[in-house]
N, CA, C and O of each residue as an XYZ file, in Angstrom:
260
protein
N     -28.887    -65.854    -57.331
C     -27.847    -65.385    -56.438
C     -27.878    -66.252    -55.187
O     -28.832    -66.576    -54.480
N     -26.218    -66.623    -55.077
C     -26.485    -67.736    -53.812
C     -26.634    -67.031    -52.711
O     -26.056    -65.944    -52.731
N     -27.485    -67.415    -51.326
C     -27.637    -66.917    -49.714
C     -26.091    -66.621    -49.119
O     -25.923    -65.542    -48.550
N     -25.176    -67.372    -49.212
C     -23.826    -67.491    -48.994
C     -23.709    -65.942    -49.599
O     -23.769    -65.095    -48.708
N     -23.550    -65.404    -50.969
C     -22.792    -64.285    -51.293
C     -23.467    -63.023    -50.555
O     -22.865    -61.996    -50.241
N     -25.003    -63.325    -50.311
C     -25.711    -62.168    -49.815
C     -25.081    -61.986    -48.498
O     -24.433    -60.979    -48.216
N     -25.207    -62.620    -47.980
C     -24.790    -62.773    -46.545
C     -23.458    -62.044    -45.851
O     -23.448    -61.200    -44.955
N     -22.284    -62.679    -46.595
C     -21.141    -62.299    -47.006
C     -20.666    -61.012    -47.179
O     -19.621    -60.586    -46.689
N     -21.614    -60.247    -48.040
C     -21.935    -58.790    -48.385
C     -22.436    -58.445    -46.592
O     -21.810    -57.912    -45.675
N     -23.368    -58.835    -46.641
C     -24.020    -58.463    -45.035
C     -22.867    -57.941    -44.706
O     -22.447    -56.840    -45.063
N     -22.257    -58.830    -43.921
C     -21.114    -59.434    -42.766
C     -20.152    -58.342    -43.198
O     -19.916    -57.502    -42.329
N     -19.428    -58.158    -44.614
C     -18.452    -57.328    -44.625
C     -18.545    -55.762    -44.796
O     -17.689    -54.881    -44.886
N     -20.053    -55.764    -44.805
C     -20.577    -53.876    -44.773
C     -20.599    -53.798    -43.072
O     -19.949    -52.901    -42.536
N     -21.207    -54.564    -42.413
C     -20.986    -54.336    -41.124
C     -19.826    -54.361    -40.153
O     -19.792    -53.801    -39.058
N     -18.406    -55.462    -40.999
C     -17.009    -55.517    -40.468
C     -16.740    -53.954    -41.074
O     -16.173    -53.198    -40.285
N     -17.023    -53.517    -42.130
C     -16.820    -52.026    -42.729
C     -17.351    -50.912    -41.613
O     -16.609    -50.033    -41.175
N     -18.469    -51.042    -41.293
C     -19.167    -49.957    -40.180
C     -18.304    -49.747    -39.007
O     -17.843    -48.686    -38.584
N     -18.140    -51.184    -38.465
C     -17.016    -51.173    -37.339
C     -15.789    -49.867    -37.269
O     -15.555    -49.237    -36.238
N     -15.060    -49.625    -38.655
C     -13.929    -48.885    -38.273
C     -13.916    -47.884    -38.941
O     -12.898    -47.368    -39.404
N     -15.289    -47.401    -39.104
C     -15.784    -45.940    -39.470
C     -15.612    -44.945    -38.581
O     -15.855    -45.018    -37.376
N     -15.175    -43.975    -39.192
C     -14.805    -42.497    -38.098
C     -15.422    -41.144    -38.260
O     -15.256    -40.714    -39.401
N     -15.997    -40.445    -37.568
C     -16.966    -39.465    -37.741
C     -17.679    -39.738    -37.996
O     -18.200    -39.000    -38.832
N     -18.538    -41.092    -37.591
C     -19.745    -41.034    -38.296
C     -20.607    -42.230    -36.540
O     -20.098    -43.029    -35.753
N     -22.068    -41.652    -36.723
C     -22.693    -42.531    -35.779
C     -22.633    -44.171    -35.966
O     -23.642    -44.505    -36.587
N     -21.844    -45.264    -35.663
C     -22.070    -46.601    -35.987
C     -23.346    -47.119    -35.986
O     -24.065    -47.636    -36.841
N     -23.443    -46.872    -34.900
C     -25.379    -47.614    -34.736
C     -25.980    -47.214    -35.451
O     -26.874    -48.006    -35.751
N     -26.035    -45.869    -36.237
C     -27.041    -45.202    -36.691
C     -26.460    -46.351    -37.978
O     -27.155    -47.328    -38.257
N     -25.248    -46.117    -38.629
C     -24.913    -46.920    -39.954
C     -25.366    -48.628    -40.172
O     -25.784    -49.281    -41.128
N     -25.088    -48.880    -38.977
C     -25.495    -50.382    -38.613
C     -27.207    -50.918    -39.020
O     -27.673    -51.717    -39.833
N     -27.800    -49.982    -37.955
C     -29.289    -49.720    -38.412
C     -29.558    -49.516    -39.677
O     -30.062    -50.476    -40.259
N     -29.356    -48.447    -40.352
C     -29.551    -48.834    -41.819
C     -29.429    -49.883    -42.815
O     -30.122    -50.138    -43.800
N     -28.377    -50.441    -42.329
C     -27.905    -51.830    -43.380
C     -28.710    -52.540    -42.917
O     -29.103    -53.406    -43.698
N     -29.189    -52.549    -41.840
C     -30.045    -53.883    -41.539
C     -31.361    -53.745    -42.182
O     -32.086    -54.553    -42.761
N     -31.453    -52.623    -41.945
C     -32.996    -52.210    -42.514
C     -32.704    -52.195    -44.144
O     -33.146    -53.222    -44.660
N     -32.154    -51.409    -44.968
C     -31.744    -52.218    -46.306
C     -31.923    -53.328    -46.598
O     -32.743    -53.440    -47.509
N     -31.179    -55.017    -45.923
C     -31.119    -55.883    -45.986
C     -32.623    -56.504    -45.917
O     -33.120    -57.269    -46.743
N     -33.268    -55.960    -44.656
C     -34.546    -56.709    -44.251
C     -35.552    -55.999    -45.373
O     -36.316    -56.721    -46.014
N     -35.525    -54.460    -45.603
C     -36.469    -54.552    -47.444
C     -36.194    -55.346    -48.381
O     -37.124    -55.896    -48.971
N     -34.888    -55.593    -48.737
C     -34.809    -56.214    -50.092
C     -34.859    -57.737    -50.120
O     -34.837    -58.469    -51.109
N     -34.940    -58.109    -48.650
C     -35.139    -59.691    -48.441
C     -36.721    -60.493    -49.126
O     -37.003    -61.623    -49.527
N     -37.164    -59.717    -49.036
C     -38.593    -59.756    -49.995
C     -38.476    -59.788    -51.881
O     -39.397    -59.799    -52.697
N     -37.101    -59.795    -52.090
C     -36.967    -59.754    -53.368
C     -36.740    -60.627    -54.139
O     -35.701    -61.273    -54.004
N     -37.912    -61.002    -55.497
C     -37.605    -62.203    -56.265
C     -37.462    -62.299    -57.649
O     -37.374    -63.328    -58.318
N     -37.443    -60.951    -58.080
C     -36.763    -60.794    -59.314
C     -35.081    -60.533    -59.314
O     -34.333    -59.708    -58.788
N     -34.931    -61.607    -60.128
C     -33.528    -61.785    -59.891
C     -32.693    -60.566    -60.779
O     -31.559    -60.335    -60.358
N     -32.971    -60.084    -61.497
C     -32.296    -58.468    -61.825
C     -32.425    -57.771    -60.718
O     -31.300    -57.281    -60.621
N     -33.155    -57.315    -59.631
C     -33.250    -56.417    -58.901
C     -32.207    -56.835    -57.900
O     -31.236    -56.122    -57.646
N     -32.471    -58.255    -57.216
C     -30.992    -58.552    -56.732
C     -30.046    -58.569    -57.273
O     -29.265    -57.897    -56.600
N     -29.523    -58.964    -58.199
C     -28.545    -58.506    -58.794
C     -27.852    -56.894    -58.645
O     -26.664    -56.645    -58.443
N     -29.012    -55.877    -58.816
C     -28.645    -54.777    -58.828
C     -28.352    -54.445    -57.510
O     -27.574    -53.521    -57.272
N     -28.870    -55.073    -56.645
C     -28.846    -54.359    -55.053
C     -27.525    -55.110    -54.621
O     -26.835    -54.674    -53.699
N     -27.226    -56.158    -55.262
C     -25.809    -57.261    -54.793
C     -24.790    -56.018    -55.388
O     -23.846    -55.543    -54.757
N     -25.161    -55.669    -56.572
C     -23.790    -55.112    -57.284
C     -23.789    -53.800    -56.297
O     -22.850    -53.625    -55.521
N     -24.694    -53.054    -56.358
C     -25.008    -51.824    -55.106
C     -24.148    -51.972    -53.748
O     -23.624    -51.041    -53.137
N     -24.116    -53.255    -53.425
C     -23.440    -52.958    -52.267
C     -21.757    -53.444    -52.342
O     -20.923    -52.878    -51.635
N     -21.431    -54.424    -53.174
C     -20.141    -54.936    -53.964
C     -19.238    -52.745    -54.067
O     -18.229    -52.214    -53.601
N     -20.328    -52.314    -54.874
C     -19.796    -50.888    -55.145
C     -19.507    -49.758    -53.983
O     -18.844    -48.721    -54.000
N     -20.323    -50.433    -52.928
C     -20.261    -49.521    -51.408
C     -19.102    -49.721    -51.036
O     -18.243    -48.934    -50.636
N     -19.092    -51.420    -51.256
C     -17.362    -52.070    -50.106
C     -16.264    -51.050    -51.188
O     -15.430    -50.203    -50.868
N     -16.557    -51.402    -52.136
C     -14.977    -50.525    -53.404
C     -15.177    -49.289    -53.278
O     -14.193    -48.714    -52.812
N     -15.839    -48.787    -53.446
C     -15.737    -46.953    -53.311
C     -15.765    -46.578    -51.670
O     -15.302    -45.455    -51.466
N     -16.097    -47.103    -50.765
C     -16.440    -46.625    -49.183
C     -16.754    -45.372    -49.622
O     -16.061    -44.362    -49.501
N     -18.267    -45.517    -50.351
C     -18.857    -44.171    -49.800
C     -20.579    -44.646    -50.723
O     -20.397    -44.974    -51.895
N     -21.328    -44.660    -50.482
C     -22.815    -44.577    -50.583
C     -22.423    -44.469    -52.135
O     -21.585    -43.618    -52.435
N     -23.020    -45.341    -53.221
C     -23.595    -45.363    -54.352
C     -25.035    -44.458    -54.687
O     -25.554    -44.514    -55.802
């Protein structure tokens, strides 16, 4: 999995957090980061995969997988 697509994902869960309503941003913000910074340790490439598709499924459904 290329750095470019991870990243990308990053960037557009957090352009996503931005125009969230009823909900704490920072608190949402904080989480993704912290998500991001566990699974950055990851080198089996099925598990990224699964955590890439995991969040691909967050942006399409807007709502927690």
């Amino acid at each position: 999995m290329s750095r470019y697509v991870v990243l990308k994902l990053y960037k557009d869960i957090l352009k996503y957090g931005q125009n969230l309503r009823f909900t704490d941003k920072k608190y949402f913000r904080d989480r993704i980061r912290e998500a991001f910074k566990t699974n950055k340790i990851l080198t089996d490439e099925a598990a990224i995969d699964f955590q890439l598709k995991k969040g691909l499924k967050f942006l399409e459904a807007r709502k927690v997988v």
